[in-house]
N, C-alpha and C positions, 0 to 999 in steps of 0.2 A: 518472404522473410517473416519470421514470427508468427508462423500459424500455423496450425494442425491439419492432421487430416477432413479435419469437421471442423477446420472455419473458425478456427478460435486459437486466441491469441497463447502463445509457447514461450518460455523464458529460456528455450535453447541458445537462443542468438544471442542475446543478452550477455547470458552466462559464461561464454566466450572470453569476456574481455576482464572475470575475475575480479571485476571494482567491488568494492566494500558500500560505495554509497549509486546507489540505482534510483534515476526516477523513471517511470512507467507512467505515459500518458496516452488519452485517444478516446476516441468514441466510449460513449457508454455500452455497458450488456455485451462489450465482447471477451470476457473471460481473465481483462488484467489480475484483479483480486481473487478468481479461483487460482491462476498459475501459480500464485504468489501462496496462497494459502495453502495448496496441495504438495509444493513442497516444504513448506514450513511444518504443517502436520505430518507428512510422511514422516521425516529427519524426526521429530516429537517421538513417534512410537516406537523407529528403528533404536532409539536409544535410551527409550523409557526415561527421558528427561526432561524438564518442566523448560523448552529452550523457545521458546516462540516468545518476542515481545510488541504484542499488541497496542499501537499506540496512535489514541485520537486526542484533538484540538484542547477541546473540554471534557471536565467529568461525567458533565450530562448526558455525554455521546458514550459513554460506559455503562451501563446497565445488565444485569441476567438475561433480558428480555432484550436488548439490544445485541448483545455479544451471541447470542444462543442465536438469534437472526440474522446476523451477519456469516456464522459458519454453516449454514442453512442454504444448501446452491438449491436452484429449479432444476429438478430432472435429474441428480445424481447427488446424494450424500456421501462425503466427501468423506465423511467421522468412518460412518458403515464399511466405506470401502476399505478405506485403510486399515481400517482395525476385524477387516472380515467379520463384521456383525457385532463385534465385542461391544461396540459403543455405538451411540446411533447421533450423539451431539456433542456438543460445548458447553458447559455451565460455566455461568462468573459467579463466582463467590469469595468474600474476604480478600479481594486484589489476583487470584489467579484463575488460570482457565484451567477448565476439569474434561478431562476425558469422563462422560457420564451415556445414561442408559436411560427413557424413558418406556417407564412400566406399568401400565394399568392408571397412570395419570402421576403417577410418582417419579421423582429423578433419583435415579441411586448413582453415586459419584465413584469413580474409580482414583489415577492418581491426577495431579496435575501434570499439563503440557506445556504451561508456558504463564505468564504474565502480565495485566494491562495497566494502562499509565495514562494520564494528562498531562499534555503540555503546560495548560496552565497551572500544574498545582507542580513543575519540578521540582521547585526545594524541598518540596515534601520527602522525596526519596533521595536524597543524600545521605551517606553513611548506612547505606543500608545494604546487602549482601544480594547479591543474582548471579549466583557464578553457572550458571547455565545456557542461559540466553544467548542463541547465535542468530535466530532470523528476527527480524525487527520490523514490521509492518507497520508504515506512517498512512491511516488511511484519510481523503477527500482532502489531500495535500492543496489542492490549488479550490478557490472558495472566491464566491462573491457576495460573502457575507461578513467579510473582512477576517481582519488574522492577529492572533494576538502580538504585545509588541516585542521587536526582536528577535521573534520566532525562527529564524534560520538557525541565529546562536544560543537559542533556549532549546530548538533540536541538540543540536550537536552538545548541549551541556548536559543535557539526559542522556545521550548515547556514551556520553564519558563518564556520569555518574553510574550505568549500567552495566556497561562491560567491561570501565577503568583503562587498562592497559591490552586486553585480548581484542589481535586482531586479524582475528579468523571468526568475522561474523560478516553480515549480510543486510543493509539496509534498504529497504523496499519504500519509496514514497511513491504512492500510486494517486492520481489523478484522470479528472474526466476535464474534456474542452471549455471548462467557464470560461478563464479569462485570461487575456496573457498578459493583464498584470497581477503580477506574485512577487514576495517577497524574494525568494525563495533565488528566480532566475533573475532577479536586479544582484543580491547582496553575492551570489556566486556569480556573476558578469557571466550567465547561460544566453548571451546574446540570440545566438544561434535560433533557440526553440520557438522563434517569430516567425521566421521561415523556415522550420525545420518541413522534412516531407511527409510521409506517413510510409511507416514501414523502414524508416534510416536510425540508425544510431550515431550518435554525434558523442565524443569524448573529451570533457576538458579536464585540464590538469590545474588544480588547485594547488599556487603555491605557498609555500610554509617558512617561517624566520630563515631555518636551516638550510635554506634551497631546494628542501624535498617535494615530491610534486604526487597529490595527489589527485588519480581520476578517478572522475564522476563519469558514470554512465546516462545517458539521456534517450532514449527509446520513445517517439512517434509510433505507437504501435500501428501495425497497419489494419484496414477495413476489408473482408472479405467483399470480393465482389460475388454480392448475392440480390434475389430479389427483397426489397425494401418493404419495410412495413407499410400498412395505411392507416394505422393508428394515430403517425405524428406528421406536425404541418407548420409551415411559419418558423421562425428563425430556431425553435427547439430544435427542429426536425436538421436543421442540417448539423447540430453537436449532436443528436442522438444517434443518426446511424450517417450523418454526409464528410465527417471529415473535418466541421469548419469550427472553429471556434464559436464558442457563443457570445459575440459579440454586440453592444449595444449601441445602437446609431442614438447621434444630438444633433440638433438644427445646427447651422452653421453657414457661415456669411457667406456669400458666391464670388467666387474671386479670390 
């Protein structure tokens, strides 16, 4: 379930169950954010529309140099393909992303494909017009480096400042094994994702004043069984390629 013919993780399964808000979790370096990005760029160029929204923690995690690195896979350009050579990157510039071209050291810009945002600066963009934006990329959703406050209902208050009332879009939070405490699955009662397996999808339905019930997808991506690197060792090594969460042991009483 959830993976290719080459061992890397596919939003086939996922996509199945048609939710609006998807979280995507699991080892790192197995392909969560290229699936997630490969279709969000494709749908970008098939419709020459500015519809990808790019969105991390803080501003500082937004830059030219960041964003341009982030669309930047090892081993396949992801811009090149899709655009059959017409473009070879991402550029961030003035709040959106550019289908762009590096040439003899220079970036030449083509049109925009989408737009990036901070959580912490949402009221910044109230009142303000995106009527394009259908994929929505929440990236290194789960953090052990803490989370700003609120943040569950400071998402969903930007996803409502952004698409308002359209709901035919696509919210991607991707995450790697830090920790299983988040805000994120306390404030949506994602009990589940404690024990969830790896390679299961689990479905909760969020209920609303009206009695309406919204689900959330929840995906334990699964691990290729392959041979393991020897690069990593010690408690990293089993969230980088074993499965486990990264968990921190503290002394504690016996008994």
């Amino acid at each position: 379930m959830g993976l290719n013919k080459e061992g890397f993780y596919t939003l086939k399964d996922i996509l199945k169950y048609k939710c609006i808000w998807n979280i995507i979790y699991g080892d790192r370096s197995k392909g969560k954010s290229f699936a997630v990005k490969e279709r969000s760029l494709d749908y970008a160029w098939k419709t020459q529309k500015p519809t990808i929204g790019y969105i991390r923690r803080y501003r500082d995690d937004i830059s030219s140099e960041l964003v341009s690195k982030y669309f930047q896979d090892r081993g396949v350009n992801l811009v090149e393909k899709i655009t059959k050579g017409e473009y070879d990157m991402i550029d961030y510039y003035r709040g959106y992303l550019w289908w762009a071209k590096r040439t003899e050291g220079k970036i030449k810009r083509g049109e925009p494909c989408g737009e990036a945002f901070a959580l912490n600066l949402c009221e910044r963009y109230k009142s303000t017009g995106h009527p394009y934006l259908k994929h929505y990329i929440v990236e290194e959703v789960l953090s052990d480096k803490g989370y700003i406050k609120d943040e569950p209902k400071v998402l969903q208050n930007l996803i409502s400042t952004l698409a308002r009332f359209d709901e035919d879009i696509e919210v991607y939070l991707i995450g790697n094994l830090i920790s299983r405490v988040c805000p994120y699955f306390s404030e949506w009662n994602l009990q589940g994702v404690r024990n969830q397996k790896p390679g299961t999808i689990d479905i909760y339905h969020m209920l609303q004043e009206d009695g309406t019930k919204i689900p959330i997808a929840v995906e334990f991506a699964p691990s290729p069984e392959e041979k393991k690197s020897k690069v990593f060792f010690g408690k990293a090594e089993k969230s980088i390629q074993g499965a486990q969460w990264e968990t921190k042991e503290y002394a504690k009483l016996p008994d």
